[in-house]
MIDOSE-1310 file (N, C-alpha, C; in nm, 2 decimals, decimal comma, always signed):
residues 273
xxxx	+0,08/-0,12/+0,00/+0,00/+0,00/+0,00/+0,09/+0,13/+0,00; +0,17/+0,11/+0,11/+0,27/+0,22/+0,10/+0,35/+0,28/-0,05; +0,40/+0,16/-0,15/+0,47/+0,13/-0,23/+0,33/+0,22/-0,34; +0,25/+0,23/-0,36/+0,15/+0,29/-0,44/+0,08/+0,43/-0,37
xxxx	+0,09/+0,42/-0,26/+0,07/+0,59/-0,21/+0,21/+0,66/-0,30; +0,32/+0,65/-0,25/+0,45/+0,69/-0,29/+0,44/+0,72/-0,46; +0,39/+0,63/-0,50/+0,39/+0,65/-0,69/+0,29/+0,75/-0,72; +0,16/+0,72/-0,61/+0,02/+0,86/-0,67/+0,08/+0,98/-0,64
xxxx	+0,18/+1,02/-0,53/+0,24/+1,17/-0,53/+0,31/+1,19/-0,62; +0,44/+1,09/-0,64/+0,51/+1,12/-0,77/+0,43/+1,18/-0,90; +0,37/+1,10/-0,95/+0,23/+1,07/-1,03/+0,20/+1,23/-1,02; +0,16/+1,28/-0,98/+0,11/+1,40/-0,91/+0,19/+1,56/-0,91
xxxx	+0,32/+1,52/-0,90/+0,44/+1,58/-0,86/+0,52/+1,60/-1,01; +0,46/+1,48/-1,09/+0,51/+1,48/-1,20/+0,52/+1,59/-1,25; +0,39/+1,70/-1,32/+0,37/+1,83/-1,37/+0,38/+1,90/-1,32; +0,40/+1,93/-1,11/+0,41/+2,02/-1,09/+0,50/+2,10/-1,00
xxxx	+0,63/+1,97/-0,94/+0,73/+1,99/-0,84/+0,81/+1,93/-0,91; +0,94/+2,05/-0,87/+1,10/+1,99/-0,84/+1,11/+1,85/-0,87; +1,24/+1,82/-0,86/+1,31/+1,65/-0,86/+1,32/+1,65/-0,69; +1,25/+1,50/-0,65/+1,31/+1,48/-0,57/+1,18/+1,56/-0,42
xxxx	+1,06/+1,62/-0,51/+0,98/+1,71/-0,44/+0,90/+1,60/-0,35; +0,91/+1,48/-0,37/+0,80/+1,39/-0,27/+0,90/+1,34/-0,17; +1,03/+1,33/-0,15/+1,11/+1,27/-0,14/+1,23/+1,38/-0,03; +1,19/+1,49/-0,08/+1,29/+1,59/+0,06/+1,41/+1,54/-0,01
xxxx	+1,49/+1,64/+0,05/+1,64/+1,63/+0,03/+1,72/+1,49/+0,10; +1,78/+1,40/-0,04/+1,83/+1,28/-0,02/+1,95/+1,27/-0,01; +2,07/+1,23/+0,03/+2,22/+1,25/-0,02/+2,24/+1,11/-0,07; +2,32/+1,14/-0,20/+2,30/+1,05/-0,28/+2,41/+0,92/-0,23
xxxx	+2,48/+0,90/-0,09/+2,59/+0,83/-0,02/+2,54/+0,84/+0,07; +2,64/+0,65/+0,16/+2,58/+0,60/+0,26/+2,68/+0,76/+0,38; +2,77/+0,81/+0,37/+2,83/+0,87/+0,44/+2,78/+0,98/+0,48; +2,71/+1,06/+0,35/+2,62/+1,18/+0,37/+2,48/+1,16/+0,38
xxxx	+2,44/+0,99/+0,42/+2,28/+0,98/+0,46/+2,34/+0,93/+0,58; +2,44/+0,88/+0,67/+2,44/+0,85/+0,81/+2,48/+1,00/+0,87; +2,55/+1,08/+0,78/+2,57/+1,27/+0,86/+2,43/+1,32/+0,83; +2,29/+1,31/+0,78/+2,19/+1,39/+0,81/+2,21/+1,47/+0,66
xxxx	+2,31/+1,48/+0,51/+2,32/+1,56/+0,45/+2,40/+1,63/+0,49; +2,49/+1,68/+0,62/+2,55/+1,76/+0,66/+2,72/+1,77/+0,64; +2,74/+1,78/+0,45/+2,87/+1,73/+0,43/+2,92/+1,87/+0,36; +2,87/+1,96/+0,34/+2,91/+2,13/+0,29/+3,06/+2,14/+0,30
xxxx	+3,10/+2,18/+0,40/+3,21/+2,18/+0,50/+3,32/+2,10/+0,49; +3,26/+1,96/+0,47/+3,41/+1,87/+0,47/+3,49/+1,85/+0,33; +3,65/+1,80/+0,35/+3,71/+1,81/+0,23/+3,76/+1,68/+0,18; +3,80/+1,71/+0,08/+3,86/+1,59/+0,04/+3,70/+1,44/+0,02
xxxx	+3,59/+1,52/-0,04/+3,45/+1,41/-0,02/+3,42/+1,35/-0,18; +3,45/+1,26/-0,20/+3,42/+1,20/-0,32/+3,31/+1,24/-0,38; +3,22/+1,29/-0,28/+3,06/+1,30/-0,31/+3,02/+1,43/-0,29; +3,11/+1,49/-0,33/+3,11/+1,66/-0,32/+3,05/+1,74/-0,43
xxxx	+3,05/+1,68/-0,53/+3,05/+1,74/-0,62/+2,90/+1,70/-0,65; +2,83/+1,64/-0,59/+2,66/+1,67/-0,59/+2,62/+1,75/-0,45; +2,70/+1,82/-0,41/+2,66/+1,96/-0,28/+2,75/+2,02/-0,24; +2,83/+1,99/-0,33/+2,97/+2,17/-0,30/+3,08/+2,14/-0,40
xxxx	+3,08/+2,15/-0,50/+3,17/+2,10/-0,62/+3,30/+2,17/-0,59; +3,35/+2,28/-0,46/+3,43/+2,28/-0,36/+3,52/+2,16/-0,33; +3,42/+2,08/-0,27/+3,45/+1,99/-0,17/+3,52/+1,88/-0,16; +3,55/+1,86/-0,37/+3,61/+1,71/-0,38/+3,75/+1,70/-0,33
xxxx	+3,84/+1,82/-0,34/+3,96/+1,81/-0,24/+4,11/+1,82/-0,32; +4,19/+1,72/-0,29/+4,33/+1,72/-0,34/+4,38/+1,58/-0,38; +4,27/+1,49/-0,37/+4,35/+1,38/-0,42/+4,19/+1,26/-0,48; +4,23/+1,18/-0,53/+4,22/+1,14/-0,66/+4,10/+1,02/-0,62
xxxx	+3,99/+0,97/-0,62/+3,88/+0,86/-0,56/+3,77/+0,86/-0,67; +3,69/+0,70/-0,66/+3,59/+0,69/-0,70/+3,50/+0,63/-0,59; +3,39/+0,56/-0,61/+3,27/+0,53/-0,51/+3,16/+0,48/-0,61; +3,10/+0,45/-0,54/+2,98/+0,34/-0,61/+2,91/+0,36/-0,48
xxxx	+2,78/+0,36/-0,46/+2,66/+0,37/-0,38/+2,51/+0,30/-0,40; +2,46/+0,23/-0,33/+2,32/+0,19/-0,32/+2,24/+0,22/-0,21; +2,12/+0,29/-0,27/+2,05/+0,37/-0,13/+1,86/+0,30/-0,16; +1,81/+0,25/-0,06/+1,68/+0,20/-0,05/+1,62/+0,30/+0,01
xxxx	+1,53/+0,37/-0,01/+1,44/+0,50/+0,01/+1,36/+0,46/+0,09; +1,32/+0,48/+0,19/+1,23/+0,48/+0,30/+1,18/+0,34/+0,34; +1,20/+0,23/+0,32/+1,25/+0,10/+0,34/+1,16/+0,03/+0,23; +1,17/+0,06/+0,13/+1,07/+0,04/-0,01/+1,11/-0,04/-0,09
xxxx	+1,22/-0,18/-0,13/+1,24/-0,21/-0,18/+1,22/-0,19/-0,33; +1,10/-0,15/-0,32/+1,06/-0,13/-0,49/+1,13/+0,01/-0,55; +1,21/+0,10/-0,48/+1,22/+0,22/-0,48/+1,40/+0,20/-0,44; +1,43/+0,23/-0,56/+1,60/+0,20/-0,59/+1,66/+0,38/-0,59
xxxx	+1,82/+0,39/-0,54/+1,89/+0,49/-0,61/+2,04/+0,41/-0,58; +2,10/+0,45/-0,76/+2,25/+0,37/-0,75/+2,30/+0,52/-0,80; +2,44/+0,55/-0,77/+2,55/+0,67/-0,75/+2,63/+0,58/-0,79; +2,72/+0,66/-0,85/+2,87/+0,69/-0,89/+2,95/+0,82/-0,91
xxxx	+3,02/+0,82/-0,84/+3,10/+0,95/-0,85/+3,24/+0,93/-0,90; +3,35/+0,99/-0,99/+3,50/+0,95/-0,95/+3,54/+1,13/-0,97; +3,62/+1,13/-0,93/+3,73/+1,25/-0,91/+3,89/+1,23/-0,94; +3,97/+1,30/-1,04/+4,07/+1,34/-1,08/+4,16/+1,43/-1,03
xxxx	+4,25/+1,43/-0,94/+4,33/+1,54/-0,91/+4,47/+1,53/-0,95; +4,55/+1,65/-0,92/+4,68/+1,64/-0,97/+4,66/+1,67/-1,12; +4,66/+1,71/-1,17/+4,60/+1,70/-1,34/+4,76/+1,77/-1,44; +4,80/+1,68/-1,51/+4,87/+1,73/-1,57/+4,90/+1,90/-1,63
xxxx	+4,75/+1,98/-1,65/+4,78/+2,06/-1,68/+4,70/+2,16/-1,55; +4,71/+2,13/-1,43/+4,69/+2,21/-1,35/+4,71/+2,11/-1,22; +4,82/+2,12/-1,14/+4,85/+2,04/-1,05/+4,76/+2,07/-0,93; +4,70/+2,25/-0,91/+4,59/+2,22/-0,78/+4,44/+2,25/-0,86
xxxx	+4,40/+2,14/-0,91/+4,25/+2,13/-0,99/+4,22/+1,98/-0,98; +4,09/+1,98/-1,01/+4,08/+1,82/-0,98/+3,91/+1,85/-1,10; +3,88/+1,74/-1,20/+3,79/+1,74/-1,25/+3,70/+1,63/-1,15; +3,57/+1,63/-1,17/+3,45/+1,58/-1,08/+3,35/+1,52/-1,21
xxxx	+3,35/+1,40/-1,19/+3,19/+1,36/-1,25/+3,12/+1,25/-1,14; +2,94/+1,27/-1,15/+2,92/+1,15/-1,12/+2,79/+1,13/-1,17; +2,70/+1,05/-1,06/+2,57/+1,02/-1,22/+2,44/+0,96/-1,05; +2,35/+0,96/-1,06/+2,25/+0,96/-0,97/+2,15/+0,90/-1,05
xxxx	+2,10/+0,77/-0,97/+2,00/+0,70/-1,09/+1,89/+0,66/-0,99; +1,75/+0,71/-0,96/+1,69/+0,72/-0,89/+1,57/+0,65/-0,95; +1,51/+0,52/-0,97/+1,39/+0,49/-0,99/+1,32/+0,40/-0,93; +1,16/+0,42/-0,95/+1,03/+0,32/-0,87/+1,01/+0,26/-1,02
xxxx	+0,89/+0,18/-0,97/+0,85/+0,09/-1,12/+0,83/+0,17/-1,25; +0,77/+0,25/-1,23/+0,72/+0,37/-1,35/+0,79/+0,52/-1,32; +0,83/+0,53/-1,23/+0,92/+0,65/-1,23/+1,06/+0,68/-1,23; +1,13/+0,78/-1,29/+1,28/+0,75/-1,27/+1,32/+0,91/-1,28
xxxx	+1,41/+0,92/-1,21/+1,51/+1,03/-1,23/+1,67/+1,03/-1,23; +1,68/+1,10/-1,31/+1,83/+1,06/-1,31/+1,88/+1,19/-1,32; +2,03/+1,23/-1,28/+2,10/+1,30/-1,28/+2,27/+1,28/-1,28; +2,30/+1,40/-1,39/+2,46/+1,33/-1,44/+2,51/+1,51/-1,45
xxxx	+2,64/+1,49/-1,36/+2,71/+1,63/-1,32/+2,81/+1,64/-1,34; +2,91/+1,73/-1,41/+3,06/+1,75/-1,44/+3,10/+1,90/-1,34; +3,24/+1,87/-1,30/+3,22/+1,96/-1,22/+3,43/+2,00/-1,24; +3,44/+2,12/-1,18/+3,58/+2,18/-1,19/+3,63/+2,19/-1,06
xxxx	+3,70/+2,21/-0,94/+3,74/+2,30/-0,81/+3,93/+2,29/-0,83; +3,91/+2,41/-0,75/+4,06/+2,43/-0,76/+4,08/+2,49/-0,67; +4,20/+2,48/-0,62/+4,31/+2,53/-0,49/+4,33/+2,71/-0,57; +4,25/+2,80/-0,50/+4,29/+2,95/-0,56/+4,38/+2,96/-0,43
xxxx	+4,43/+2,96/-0,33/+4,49/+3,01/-0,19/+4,49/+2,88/-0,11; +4,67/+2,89/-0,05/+4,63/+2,75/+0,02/+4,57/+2,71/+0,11; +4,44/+2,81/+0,16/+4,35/+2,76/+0,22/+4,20/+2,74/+0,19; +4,20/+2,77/+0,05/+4,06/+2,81/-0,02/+4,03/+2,75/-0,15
xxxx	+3,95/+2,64/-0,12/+3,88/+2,60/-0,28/+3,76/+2,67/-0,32; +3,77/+2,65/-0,46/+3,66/+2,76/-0,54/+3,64/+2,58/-0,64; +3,48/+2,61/-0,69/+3,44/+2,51/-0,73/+3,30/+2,54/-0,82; +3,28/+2,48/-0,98/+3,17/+2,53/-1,03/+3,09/+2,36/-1,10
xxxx	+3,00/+2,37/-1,10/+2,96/+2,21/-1,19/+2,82/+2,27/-1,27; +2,80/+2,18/-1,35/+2,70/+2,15/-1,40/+2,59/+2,01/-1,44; +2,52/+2,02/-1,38/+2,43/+1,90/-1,37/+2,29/+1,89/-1,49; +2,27/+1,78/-1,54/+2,16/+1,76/-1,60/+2,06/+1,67/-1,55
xxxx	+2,00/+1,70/-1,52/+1,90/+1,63/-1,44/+1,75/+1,56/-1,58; +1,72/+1,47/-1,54/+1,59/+1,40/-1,61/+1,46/+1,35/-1,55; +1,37/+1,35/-1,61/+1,29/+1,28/-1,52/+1,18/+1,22/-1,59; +1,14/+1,10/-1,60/+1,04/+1,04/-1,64/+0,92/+0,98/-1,58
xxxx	+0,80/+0,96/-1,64/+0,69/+0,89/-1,57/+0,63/+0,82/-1,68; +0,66/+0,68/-1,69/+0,61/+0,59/-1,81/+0,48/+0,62/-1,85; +0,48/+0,63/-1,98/+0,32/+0,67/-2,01/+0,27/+0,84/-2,03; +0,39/+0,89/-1,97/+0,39/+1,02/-1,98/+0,49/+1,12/-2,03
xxxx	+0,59/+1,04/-2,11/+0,72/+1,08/-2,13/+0,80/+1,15/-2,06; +0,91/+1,22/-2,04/+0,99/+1,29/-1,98/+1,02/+1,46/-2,03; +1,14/+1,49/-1,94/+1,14/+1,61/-1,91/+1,30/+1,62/-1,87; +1,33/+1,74/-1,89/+1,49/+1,72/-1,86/+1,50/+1,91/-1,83
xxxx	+1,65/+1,92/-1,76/+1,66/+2,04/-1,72/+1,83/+2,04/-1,69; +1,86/+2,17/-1,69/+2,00/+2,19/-1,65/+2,02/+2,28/-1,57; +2,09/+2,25/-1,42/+2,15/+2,32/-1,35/+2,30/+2,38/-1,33; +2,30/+2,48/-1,32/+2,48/+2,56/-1,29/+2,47/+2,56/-1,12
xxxx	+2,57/+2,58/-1,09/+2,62/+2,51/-0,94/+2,77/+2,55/-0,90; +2,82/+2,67/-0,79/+2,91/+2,66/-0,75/+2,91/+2,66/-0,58; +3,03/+2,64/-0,55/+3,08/+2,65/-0,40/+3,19/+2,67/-0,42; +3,24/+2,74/-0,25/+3,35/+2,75/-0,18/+3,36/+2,66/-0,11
xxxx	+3,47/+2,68/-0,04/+3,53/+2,58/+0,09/+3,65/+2,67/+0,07; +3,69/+2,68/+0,25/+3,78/+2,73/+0,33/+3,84/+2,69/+0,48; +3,98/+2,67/+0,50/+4,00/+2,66/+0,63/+4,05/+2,79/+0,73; +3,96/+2,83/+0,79/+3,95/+2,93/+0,84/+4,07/+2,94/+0,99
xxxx	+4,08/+2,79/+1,06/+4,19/+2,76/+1,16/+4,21/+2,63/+1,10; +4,33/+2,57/+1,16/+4,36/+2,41/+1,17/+4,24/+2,36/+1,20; +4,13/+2,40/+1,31/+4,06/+2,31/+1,33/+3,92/+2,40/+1,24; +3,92/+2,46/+1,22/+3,74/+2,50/+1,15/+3,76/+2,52/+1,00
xxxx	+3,71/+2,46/+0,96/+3,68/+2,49/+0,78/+3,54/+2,54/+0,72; +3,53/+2,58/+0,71/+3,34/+2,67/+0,63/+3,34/+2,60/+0,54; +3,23/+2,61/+0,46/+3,16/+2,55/+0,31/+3,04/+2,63/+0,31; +3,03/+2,67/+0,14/+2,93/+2,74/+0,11/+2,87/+2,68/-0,05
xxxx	+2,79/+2,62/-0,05/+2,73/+2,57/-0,19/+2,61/+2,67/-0,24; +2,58/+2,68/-0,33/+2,45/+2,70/-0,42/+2,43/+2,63/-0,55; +2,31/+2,54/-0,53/+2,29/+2,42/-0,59/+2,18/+2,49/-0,69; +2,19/+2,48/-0,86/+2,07/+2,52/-0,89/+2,04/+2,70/-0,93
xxxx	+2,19/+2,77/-0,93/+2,20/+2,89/-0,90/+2,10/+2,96/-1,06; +2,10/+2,89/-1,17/+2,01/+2,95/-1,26/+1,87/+2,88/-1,26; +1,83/+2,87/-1,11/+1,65/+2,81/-1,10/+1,58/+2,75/-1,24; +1,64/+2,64/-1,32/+1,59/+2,57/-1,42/+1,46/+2,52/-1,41
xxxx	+1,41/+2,51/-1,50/+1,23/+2,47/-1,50/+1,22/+2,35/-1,57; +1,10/+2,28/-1,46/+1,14/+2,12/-1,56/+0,97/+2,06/-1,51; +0,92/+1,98/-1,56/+0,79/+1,92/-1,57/+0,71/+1,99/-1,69; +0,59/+1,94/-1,67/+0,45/+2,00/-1,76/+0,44/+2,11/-1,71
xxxx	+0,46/+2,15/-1,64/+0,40/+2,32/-1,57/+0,55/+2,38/-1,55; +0,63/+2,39/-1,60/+0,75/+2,47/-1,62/+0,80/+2,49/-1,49; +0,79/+2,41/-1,38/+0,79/+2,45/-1,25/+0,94/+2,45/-1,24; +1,01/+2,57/-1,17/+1,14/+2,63/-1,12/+1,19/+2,52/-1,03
xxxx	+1,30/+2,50/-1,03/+1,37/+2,38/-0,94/+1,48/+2,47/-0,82; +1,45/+2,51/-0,73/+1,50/+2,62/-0,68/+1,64/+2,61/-0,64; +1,64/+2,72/-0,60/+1,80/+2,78/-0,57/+1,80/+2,73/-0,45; +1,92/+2,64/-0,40/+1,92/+2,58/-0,30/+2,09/+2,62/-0,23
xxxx	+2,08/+2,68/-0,15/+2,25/+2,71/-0,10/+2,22/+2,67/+0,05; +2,35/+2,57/+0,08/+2,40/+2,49/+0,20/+2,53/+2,60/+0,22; +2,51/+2,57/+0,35/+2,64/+2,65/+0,47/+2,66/+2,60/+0,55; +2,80/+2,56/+0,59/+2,82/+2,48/+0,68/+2,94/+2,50/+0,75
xxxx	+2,96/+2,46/+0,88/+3,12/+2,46/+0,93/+3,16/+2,35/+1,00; +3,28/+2,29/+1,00/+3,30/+2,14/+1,03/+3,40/+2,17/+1,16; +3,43/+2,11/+1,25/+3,51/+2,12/+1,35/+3,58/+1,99/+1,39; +3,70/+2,02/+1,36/+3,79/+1,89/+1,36/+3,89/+1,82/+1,46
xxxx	+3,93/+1,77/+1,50/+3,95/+1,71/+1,66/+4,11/+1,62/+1,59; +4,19/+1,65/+1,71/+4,31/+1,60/+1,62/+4,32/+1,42/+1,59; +4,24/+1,35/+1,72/+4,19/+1,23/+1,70/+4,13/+1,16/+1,52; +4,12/+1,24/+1,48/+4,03/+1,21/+1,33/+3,87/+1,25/+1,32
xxxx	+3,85/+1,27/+1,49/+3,67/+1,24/+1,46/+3,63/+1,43/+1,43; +3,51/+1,46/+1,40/+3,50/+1,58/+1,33/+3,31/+1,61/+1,39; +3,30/+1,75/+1,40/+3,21/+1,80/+1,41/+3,13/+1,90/+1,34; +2,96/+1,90/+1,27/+2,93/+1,97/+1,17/+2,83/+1,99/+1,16
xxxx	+2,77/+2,12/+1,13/+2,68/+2,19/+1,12/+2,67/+2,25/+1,01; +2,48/+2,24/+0,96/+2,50/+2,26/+0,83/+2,37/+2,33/+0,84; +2,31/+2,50/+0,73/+2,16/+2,50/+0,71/+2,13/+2,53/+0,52; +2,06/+2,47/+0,56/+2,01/+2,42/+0,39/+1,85/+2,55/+0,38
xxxx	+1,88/+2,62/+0,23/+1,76/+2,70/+0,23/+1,77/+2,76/+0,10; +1,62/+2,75/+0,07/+1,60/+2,75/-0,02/+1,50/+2,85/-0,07; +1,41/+2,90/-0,18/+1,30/+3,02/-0,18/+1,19/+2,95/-0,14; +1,17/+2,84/-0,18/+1,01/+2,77/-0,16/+0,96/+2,72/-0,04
xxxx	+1,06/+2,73/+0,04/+1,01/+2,62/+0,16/+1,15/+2,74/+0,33; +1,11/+2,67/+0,43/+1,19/+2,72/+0,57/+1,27/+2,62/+0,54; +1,37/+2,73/+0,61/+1,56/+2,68/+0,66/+1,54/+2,52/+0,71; +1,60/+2,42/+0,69/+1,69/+2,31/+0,74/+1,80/+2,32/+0,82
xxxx	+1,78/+2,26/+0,96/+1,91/+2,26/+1,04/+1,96/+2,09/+1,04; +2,08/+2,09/+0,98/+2,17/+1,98/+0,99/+2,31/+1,97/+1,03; +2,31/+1,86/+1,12/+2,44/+1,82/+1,22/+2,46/+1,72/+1,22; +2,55/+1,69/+1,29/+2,63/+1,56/+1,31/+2,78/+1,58/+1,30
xxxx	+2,80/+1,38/+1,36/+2,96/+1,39/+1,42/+3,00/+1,22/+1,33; +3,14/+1,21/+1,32/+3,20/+1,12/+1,27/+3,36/+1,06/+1,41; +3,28/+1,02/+1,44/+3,40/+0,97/+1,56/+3,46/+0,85/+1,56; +3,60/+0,84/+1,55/+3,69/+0,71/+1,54/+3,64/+0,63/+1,70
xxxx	+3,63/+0,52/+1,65/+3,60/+0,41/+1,75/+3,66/+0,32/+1,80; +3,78/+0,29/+1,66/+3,88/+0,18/+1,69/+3,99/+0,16/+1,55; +4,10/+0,12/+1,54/+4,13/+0,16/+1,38/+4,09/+0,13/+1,25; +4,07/+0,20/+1,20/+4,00/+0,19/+1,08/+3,87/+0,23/+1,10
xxxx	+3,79/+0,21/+1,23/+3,66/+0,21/+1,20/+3,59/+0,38/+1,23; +3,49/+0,39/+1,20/+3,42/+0,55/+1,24/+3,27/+0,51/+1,26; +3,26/+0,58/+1,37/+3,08/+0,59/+1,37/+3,04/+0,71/+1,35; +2,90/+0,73/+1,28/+2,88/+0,84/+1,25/+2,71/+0,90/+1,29
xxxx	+2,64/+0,99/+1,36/+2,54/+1,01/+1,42/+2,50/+1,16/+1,34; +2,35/+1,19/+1,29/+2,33/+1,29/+1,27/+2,17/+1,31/+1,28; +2,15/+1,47/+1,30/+1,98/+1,49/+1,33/+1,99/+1,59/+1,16; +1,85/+1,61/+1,16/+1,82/+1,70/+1,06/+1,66/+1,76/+1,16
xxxx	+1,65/+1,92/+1,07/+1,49/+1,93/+1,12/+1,42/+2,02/+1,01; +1,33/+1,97/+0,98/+1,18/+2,03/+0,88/+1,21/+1,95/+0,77; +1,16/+1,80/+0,74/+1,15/+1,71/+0,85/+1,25/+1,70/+0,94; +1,16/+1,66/+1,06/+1,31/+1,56/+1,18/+1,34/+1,44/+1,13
xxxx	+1,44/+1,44/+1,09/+1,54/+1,34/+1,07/+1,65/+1,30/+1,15; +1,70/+1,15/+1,16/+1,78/+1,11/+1,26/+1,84/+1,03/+1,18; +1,99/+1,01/+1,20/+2,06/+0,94/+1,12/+2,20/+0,81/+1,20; +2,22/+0,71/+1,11/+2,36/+0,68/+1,19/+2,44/+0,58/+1,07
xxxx	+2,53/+0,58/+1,11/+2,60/+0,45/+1,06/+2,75/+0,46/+1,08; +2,85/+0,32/+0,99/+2,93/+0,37/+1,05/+3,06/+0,29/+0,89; +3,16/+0,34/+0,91/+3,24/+0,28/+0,76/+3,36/+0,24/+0,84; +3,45/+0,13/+0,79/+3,55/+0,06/+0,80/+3,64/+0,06/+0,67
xxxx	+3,78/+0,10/+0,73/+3,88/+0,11/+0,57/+3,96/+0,18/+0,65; +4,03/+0,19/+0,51/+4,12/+0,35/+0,50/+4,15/+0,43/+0,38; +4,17/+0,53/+0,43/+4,15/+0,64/+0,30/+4,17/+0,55/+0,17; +4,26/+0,46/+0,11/+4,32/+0,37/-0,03/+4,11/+0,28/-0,06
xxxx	+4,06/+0,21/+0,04/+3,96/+0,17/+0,00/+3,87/+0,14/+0,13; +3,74/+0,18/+0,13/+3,64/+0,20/+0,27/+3,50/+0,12/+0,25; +3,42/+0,08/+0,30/+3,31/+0,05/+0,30/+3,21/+0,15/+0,40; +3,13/+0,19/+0,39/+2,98/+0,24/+0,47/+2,86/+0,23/+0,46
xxxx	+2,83/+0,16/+0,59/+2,68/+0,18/+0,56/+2,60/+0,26/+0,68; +2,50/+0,26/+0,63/+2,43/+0,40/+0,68/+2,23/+0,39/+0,70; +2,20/+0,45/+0,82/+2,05/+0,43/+0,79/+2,03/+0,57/+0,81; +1,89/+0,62/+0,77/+1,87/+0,73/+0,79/+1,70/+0,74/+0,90
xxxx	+1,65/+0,80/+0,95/+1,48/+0,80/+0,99/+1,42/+0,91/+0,96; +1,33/+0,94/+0,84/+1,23/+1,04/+0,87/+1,08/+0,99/+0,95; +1,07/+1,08/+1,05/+0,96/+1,05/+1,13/+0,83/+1,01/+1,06; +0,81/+1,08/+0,88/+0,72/+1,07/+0,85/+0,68/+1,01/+0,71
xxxx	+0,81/+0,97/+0,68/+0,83/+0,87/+0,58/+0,84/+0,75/+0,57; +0,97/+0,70/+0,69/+1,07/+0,57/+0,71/+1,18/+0,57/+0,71; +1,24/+0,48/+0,72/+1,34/+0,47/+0,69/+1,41/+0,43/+0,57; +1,56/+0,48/+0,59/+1,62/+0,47/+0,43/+1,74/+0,45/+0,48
xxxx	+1,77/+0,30/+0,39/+1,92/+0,23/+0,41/+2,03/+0,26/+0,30; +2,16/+0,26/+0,34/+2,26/+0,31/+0,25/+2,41/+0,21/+0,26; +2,45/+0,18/+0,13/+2,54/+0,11/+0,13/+2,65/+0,17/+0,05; +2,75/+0,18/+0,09/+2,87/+0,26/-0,08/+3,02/+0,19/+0,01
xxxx	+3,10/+0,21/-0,16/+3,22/+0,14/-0,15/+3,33/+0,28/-0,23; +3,42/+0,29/-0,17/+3,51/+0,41/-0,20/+3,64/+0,38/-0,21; +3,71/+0,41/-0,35/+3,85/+0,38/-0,35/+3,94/+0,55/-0,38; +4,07/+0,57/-0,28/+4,15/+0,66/-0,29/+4,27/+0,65/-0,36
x	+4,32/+0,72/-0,44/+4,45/+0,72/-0,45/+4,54/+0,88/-0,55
């Protein structure tokens, strides 16, 4: 029953909301669905470049991810991201792509992003992408749109770094009713602990809807391992999980709770070098 409520909003949502409008803000990794979304701020994130194209870093990773949406089996999202740095013809640049494949039985969205950042000061990345987003409803054909997208990131002390995104900064229009996919800009500051574990706060806001407050913490537990806890609110969201590795190759997995949805499980595998 649940599995068919979920498709009549879509269904619904089709002509007249955003991507992603039944569904609230999702992070498309098990890492940034056990932090609450609250990844602005941190560096060096394979998975940056779908919320701070800043944020991918200084060194070189891919990832693969599987996320089950609100405990729906019928309701899939697979990610891929890889990132390039060091680059022959710009040693502090790093190119970004990755690709978001989001579908139910009859619905699908997808989104595929190329992105630039680079070291302007050695404390300060500057970062711009562009995303294509799609979206279909069998029976009803599809719809597509393109978003522009930059962020910063800065370390402001050894231990505090800022992040500033704007997702969507030329408000693209996409369904039957031309509907604006909004300007979405994340801010955030991470606090880092010389242990490894890290602390972060993030608000998400946008023109259509009230501010989001998101936090959370990533704390070493034992070697190799991290646990990771986070809240979100409008909706309240609660989050956890935890990854095993090291920077060369990691595994995570991750749950998430919206009080008014369900829960959503997350699985990803990340290689560094």
């Amino acid at each position: 029953m649940k599995k068919y409520a979920l498709h009549a909003v879509l269904l619904s949502l089709f002509f007249a909301s955003p991507l992603y409008a039944a569904f609230d803000y999702l992070p498309v990794d098990a890492r940034g669905t056990a932090l609450s979304g609250a990844t602005t701020a941190l560096s060096d994130n394979t998975w940056g470049i779908f919320s701070n194209p800043a944020a991918t870093g200084h060194r070189s990773s891919a990832a693969v991810n599987y996320t089950i949406p609100y405990g729906d089996s019928d309701l899939g999202d697979i990610a891929g991201a890889v990132n390039i740095s060091r680059l022959s013809f710009d040693a502090k640049g790093t190119i970004s792509v990755g690709i978001n494949r989001y579908s139910a039985d009859d619905y699908h969205e997808t989104t595929c992003i190329v992105g630039y950042g680079r070291e302007i000061l050695p404390s300060v990345r500057l970062g711009v992408s562009i995303s294509r987003m799609t979206q279909k409803f069998d029976g009803f054909g599809d719809d597509s749109a393109t978003g522009v997208n930059a962020g910063i990131q800065a370390e402001l002390t050894p231990i505090v770094s800022l992040g500033i995104s704007s997702m969507n900064l030329n408000s693209p229009t996409i369904g039957g009713s031309n509907t604006h996919l909004p300007r979405t800009t994340l801010t955030g500051l991470a606090f880092h602990f010389p242990t490894g574990s890290f602390l972060t706060v993030n608000a998400l806001t946008d023109p259509d809807r009230s501010s989001r407050l998101l936090a959370a913490g990533d704390f070493v537990v034992a070697p190799m391992t991290h646990v990771m806890i986070g809240v979100g609110t409008n909706p309240s969201l609660i989050s956890g999980g935890f990854s095993f590795g090291t920077n060369a190759i990691k595994a995570t997995i991750a749950v998430s709770r919206n009080l008014d949805l369900g829960t959503t499980s997350s699985f990803g595998l990340e290689a560094g070098w």
